[in-house]
C-alpha positions as a Markdown table, in Angstrom:
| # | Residue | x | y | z |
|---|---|---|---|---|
| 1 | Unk | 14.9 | 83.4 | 132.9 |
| 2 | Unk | 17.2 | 81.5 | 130.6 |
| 3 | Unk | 18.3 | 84.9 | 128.5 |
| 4 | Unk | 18.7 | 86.8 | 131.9 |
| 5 | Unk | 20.6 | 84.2 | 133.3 |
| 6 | Unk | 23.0 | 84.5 | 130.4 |
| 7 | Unk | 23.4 | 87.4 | 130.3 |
| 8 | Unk | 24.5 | 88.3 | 133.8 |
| 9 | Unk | 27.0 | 85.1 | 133.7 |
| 10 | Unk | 28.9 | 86.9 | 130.3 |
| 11 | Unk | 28.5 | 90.2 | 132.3 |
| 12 | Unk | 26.1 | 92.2 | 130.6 |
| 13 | Unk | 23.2 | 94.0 | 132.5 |
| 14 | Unk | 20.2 | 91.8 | 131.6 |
| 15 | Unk | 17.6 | 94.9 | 131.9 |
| 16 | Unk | 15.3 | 95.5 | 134.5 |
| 17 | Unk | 14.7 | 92.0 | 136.1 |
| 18 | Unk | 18.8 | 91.5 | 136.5 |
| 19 | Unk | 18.4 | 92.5 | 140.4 |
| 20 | Unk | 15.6 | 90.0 | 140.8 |
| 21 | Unk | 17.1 | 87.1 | 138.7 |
| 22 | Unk | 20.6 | 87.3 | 140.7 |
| 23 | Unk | 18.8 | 87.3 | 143.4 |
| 24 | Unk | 17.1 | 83.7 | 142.7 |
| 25 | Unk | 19.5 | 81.1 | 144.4 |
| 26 | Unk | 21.5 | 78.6 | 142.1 |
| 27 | Unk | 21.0 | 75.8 | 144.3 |
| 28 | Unk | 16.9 | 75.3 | 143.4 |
| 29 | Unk | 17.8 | 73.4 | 140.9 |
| 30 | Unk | 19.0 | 70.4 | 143.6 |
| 31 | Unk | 15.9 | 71.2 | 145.6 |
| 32 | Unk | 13.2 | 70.1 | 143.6 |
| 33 | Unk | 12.9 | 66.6 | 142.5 |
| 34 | Unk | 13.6 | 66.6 | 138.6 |
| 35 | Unk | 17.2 | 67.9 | 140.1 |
| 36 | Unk | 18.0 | 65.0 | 142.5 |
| 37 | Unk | 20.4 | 62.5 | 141.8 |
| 38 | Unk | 19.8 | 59.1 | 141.0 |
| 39 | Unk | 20.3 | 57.9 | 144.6 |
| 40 | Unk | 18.0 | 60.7 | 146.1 |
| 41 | Unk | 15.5 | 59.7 | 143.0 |
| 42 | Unk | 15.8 | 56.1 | 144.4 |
| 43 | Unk | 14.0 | 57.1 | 147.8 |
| 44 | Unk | 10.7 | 57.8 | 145.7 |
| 45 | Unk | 10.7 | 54.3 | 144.4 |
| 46 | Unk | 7.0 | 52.6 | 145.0 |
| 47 | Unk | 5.0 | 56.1 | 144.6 |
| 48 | Unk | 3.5 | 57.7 | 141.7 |
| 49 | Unk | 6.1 | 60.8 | 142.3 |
| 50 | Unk | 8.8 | 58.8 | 141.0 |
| 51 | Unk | 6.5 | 58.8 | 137.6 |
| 52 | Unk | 5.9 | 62.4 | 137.2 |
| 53 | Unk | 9.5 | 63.2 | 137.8 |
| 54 | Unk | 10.5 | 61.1 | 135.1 |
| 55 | Unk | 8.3 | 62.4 | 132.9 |
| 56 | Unk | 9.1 | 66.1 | 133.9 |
| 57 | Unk | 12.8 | 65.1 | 132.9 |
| 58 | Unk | 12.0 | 63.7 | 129.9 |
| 59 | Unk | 10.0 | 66.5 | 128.6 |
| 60 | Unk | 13.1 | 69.1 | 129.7 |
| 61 | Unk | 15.9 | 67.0 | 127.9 |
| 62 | Unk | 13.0 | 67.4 | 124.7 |
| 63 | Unk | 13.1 | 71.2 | 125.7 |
| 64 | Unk | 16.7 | 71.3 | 126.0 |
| 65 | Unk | 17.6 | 69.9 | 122.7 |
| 66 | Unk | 14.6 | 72.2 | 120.7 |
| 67 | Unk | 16.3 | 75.0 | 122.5 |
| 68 | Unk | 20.1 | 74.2 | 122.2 |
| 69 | Unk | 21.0 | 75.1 | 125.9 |
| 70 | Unk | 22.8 | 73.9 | 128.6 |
| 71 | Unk | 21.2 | 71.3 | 131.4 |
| 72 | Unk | 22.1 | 73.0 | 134.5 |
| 73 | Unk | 20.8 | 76.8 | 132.9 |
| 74 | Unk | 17.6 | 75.1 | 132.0 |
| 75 | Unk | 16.7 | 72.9 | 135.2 |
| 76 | Unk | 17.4 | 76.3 | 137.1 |
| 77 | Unk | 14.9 | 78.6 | 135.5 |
| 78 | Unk | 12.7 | 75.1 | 135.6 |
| 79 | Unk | 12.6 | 74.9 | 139.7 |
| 80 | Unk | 12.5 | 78.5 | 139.9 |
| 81 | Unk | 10.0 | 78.6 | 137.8 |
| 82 | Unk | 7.9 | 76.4 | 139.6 |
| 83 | Unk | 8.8 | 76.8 | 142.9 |
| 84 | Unk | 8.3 | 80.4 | 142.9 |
| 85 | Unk | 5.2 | 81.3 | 140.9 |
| 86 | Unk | 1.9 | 82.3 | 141.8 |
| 87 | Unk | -1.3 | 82.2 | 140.0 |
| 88 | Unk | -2.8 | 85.4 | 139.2 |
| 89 | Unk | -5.8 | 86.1 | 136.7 |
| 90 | Unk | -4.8 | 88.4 | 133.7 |
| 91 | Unk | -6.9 | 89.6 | 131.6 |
| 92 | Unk | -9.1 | 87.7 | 132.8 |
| 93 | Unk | -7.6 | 84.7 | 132.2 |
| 94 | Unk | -7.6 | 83.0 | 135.8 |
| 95 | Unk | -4.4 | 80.8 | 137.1 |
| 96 | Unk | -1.5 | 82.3 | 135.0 |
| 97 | Unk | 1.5 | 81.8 | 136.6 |
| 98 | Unk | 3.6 | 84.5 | 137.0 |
| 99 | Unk | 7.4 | 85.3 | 139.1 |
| 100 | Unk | 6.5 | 88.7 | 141.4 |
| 101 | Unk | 10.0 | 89.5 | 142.9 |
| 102 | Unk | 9.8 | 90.0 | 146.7 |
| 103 | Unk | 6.0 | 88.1 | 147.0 |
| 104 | Unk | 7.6 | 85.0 | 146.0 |
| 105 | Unk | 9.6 | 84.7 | 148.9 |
| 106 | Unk | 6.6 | 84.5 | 150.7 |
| 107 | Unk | 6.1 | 81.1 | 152.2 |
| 108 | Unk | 3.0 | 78.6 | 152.5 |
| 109 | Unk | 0.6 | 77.9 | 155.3 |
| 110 | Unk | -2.5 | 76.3 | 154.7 |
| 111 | Unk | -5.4 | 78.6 | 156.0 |
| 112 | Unk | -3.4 | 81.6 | 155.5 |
| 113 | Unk | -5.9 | 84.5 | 155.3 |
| 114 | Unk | -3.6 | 86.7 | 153.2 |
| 115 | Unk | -4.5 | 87.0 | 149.8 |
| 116 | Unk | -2.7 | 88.1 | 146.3 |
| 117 | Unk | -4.6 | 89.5 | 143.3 |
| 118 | Unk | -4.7 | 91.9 | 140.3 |
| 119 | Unk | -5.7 | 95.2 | 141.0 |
| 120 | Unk | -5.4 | 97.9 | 137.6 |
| 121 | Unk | -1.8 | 97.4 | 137.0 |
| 122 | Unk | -0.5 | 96.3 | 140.6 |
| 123 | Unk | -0.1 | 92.7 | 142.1 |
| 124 | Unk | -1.6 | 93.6 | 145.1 |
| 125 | Unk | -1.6 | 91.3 | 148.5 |
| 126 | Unk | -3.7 | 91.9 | 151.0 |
| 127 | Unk | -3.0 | 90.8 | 154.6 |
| 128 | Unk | -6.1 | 88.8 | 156.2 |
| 129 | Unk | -5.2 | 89.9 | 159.8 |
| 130 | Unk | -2.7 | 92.0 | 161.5 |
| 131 | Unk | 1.1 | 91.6 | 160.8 |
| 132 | Unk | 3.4 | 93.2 | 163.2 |
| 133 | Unk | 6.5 | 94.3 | 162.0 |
| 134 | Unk | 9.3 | 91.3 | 162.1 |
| 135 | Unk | 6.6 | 88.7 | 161.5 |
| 136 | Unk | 6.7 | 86.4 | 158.1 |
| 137 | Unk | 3.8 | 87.0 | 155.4 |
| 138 | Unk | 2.7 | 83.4 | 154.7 |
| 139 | Unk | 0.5 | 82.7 | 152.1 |
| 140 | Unk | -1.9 | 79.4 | 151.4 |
| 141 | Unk | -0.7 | 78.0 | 148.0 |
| 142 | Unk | -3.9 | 76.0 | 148.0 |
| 143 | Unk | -5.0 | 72.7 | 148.7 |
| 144 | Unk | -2.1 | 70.3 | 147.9 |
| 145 | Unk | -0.8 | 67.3 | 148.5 |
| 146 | Unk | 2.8 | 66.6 | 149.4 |
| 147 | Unk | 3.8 | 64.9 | 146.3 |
| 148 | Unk | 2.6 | 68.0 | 144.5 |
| 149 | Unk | 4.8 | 70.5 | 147.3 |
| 150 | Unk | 7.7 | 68.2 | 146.9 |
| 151 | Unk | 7.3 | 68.3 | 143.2 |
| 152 | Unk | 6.5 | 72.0 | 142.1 |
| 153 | Unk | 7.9 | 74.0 | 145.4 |
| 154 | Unk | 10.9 | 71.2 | 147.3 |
| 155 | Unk | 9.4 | 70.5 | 150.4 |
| 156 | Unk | 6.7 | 68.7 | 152.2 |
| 157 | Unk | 4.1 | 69.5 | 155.1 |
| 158 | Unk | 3.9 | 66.6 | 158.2 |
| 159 | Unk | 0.1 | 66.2 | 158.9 |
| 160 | Unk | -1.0 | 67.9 | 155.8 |
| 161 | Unk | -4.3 | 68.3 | 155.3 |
| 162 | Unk | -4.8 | 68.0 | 151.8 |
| 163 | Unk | -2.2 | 65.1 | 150.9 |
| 164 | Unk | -3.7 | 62.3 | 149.1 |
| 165 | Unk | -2.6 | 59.0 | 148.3 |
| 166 | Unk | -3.8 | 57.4 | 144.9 |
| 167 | Unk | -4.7 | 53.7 | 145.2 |
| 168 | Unk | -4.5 | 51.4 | 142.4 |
| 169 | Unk | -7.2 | 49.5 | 143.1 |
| 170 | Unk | -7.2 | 46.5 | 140.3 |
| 171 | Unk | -3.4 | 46.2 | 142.2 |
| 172 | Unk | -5.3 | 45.1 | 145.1 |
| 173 | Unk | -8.1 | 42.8 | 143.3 |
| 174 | Unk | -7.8 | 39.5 | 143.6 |
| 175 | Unk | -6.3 | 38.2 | 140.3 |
| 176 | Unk | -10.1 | 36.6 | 140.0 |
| 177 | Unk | -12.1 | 39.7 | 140.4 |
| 178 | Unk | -10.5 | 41.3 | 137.3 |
């Protein structure tokens, strides 16, 4: 994503994923968590988000300076990275994550009954139910808590199903029961 990137910003044609790549938004970088600001970091103060976002940063400046880019280039292809791919077996190697242009503009639902896969050469996704024309192809991105939407995909579900909320229980002991 990086070397595409570049390449369509000094105006060369970046091969056959230019269409796709120019057609990923800038702004994802701001959407997802490791992009906010300190003051929009400041709201996640008190939950273990707030960790794993800090760690996430720390581990891309580590990634920046081994790779000599820019900050901005490299917390782009990050969040579209992570917002955008879906886990596909190869070879039968289950939960690779890989960018499909077009099917990762699909959006989540839990108990979606559509379904993506492998099939020969083809990423193939099959609808669960009827889709009239004009209607949006959700897809379930699996069981996940909001921490985890916010963190990997920039948004969060009210009355999710599958959000958790870890307890840190020897916080909670008396200092005398430890």
């Amino acid at each position: 994503l990086l070397h595409q990137r570049a390449s369509i910003e000094a105006g060369g044609t970046a091969g056959r994923f230019a269409p796709y790549v120019r057609a990923l938004p800038l702004e994802l970088a701001t959407l997802l968590p490791v992009g906010w600001s300190d003051a929009q970091l400041a709201l996640l103060e008190g939950t273990p988000l707030l960790a794993q976002v800090v760690e996430a940063r720390t581990s891309l400046r580590e990634l920046q300076r081994a790779l000599g880019c820019e900050w901005e280039p490299l917390l782009w292809a990050h969040a579209a990275y992570h917002s955008r791919a879906i886990a596909l077996t190869l070879d039968g190697v289950a939960g690779e994550g890989c960018l499909v242009p077009l099917l990762d503009y699909c959006n989540h639902r839990n108990g979606s009954l559509h379904a993506v896969g492998v099939e020969g050469d083809a990423v193939v996704l099959r609808a669960g139910l009827a889709v009239a024309a004009g209607d949006e192809v959700l897809l379930n991105y699996g069981a996940k808590g909001n921490g985890e939407l916010l963190r990997c995909h920039g948004f969060v579900m009210p009355e999710n199903p599958a959000d958790v909320v870890p307890l840190d229980l020897y916080a909670l002991a008396p200092s005398t029961a430890r």
